[in-house]
C-alpha positions as CSV (number, residue, x, y, z in Angstrom):
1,X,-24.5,-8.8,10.7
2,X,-21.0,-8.8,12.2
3,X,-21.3,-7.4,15.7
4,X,-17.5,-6.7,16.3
5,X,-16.4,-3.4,16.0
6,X,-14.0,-2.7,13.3
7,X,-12.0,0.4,14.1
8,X,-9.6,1.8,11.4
9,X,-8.4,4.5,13.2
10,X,-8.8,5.8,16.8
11,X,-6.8,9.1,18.4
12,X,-7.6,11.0,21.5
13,X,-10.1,13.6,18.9
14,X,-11.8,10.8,16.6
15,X,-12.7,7.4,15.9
16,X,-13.5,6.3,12.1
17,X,-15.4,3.0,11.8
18,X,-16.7,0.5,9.8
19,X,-20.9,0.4,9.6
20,X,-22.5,-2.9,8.3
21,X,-25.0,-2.8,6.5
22,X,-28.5,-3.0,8.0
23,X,-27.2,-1.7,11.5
24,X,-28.5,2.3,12.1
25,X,-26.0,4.7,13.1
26,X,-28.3,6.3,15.8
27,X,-31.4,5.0,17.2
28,X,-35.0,5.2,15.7
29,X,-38.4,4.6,16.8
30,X,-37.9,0.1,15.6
31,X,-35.5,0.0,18.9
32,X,-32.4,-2.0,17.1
33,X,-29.2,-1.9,17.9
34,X,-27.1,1.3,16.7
35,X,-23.3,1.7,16.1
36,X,-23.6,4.9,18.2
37,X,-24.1,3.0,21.3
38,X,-22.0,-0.1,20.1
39,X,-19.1,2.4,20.2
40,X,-20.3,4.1,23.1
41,X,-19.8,0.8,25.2
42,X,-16.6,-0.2,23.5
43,X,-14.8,2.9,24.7
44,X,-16.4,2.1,28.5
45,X,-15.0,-1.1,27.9
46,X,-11.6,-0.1,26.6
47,X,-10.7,2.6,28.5
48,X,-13.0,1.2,32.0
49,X,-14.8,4.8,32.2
50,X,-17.6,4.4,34.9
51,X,-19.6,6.8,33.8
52,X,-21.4,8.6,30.4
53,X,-19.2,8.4,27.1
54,X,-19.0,11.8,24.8
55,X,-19.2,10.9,21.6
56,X,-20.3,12.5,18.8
57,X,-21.9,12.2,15.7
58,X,-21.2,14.3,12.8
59,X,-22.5,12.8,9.8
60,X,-24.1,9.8,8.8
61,X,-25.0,6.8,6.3
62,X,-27.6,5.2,5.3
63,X,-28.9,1.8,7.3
64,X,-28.7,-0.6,3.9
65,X,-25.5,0.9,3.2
66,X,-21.7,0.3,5.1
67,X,-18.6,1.8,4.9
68,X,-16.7,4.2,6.5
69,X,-18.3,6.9,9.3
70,X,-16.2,9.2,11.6
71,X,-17.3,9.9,15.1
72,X,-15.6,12.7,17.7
73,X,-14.1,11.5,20.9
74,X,-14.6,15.5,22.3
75,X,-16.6,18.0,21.8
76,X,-13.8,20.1,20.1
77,X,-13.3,17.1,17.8
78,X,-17.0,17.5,17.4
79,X,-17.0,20.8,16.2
80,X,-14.7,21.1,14.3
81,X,-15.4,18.2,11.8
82,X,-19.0,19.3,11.7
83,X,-17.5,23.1,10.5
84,X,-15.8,21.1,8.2
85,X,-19.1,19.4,6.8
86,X,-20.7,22.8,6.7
87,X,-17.8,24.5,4.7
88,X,-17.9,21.5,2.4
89,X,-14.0,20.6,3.3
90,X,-14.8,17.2,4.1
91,X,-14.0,14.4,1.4
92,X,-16.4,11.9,1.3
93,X,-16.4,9.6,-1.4
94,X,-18.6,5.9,-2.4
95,X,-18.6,3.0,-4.3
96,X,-21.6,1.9,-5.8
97,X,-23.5,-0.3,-8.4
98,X,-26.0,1.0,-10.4
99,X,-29.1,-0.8,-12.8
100,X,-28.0,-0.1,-16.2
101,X,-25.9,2.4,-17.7
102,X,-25.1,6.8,-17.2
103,X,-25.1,8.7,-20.0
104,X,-21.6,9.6,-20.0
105,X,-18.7,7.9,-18.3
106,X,-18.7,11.1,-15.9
107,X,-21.1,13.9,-14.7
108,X,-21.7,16.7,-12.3
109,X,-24.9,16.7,-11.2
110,X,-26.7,18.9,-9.6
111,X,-30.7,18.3,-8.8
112,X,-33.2,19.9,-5.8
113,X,-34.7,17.6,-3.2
114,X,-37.8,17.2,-1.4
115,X,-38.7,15.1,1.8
116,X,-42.3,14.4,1.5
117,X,-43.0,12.6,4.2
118,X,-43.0,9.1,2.4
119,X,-39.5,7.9,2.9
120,X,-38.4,8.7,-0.4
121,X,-36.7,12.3,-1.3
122,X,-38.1,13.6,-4.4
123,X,-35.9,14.9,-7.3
124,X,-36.4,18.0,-9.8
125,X,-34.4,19.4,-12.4
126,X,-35.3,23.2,-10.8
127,X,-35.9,24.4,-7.0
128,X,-39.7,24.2,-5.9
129,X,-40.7,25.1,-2.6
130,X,-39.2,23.7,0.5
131,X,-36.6,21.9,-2.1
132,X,-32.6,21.7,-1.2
133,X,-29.9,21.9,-3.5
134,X,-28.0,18.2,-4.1
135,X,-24.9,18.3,-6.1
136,X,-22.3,15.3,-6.8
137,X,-19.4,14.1,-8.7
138,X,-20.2,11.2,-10.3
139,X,-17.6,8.7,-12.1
140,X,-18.1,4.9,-14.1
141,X,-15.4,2.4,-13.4
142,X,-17.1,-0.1,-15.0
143,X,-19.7,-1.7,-17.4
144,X,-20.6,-5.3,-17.5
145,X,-24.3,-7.4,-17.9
146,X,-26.6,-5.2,-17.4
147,X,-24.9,-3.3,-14.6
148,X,-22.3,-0.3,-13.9
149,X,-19.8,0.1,-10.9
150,X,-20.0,3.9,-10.0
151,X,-17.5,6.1,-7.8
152,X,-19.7,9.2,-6.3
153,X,-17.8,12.1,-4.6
154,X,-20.6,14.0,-2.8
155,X,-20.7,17.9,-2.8
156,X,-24.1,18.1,-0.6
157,X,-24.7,16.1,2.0
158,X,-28.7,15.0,1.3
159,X,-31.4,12.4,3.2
160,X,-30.8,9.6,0.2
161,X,-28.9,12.0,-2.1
162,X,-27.0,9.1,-3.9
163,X,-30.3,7.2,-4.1
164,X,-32.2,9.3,-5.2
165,X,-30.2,10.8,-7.9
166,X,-29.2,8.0,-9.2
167,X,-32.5,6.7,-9.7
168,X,-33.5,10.3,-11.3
169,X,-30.5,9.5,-13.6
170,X,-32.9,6.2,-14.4
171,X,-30.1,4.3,-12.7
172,X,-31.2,2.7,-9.3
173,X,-28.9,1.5,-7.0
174,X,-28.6,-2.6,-6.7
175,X,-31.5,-3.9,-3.6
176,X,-32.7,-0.4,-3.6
177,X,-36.2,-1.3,-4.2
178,X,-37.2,1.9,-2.2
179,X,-36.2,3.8,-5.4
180,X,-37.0,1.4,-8.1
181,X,-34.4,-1.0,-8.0
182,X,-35.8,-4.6,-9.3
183,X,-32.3,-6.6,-8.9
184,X,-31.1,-7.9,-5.7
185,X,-27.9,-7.7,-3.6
186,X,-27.9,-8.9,-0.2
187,X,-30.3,-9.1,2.4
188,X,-31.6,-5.6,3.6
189,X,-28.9,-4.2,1.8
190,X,-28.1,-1.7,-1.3
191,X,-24.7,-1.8,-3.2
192,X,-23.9,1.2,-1.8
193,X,-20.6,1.9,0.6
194,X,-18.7,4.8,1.5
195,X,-14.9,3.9,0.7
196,X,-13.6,7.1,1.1
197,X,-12.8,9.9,3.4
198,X,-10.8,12.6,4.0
199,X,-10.6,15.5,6.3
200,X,-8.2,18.0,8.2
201,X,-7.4,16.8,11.7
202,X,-9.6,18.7,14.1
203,X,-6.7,20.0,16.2
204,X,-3.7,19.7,14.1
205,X,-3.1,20.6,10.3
206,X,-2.2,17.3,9.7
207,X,-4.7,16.1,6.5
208,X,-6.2,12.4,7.0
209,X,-7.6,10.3,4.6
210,X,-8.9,6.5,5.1
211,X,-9.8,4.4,2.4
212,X,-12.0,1.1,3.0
213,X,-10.1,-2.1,3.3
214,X,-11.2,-4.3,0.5
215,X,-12.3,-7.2,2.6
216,X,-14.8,-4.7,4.2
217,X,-15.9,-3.4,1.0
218,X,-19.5,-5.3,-0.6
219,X,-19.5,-3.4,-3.3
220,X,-15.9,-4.1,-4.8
221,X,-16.4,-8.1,-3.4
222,X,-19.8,-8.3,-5.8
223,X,-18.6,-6.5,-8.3
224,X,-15.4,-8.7,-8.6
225,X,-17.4,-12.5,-8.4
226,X,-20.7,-11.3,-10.1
């Protein structure tokens, strides 16, 4: 795991990053390392601030998976991009391969999930108690042995949403072996990263959008040599 931060873009507001995969975002009861405080200590580092660092965290991504997070630099920042995730304004889009092949070449899906307590979100076709709505935009970019390369625009923003649907759909995310994935892709990792985001500017008009650099992007690497 690469422990250099990779910044793509850094203002007074907001920083969007570059999560590996396997490293958590924010800290859990195993102890590892998170990006949270890896970025944390390169802004004390950067800017030589003696003291605590506000940062914060607004959404977040999976540990197997990598790609592209955003993180506020104030607590305006902070607020405002979370309003945005509540009022469903924020783009968020991922690559992904699947195990076999969807239905149709494209789909809007929407499912109800449950966290039972076992790791894995459960999916049903109907609400059931305690069960939140999970909607997506799913589209196939590609087909090829066994295997299909999958853009996902998420509507929701679910514990394992992509995962689990997928899996639902009967088409498990490469290394996901949590949700019944039998083929590998790298170590402690799923072919899942999130190339795509897009969002107002939390103080300005201005409308931002980052795409993930190819070298930095699994996904598109596997898909390309496999």
């Amino acid at each position: 795991m690469d422990k250099e931060l990779k910044v793509i873009f850094e203002d007074n507001h907001l920083l969007v990053v570059f999560k590996p995969h396997r490293l958590l975002i924010q800290s859990d009861e195993s102890g590892s390392p998170t990006l949270f405080l890896q970025i944390c200590q390169w802004i004390k580092e950067k800017y030589q601030k003696p003291g605590n660092v506000f940062l914060g965290m607004v959404h977040r991504l999976d540990r197997p998976a990598s790609g592209l997070v955003v993180f506020a630099k104030t607590s305006k920042g902070a607020s405002r991009l979370s309003e945005q995730i509540r009022a469903k304004a924020m783009k968020k889009k991922y690559q992904l391969i699947v195990q076999g092949e969807l239905k149709t070449r494209e789909g809007h899906c929407v499912h109800y999930l449950t966290n039972p307590g076992d790791g894995r979100s459960q999916v049903f076709e109907t609400m059931v108690p305690e069960s939140k709505r999970a909607e997506l935009l799913y589209r196939v970019l590609g087909v090829k042995d066994g295997v299909s390369l999958v853009e996902v625009e998420l509507i929701t923003g679910r514990r394992h949403q992509i995962r689990a649907q997928m899996a639902h759909l009967g088409c498990p995310i490469l290394g996901d072996g949590r949700y019944g994935s039998t083929q590998f892709f790298r170590e402690g990792a799923i072919a899942l990263v999130a190339s795509e985001l897009g969002f107002q500017h939390p103080t300005s008009p201005k409308e931002l959008k980052f795409e993930l650099p190819k070298e930095l992007n699994s996904v598109a690497r596997y898909w390309d040599e496999h």
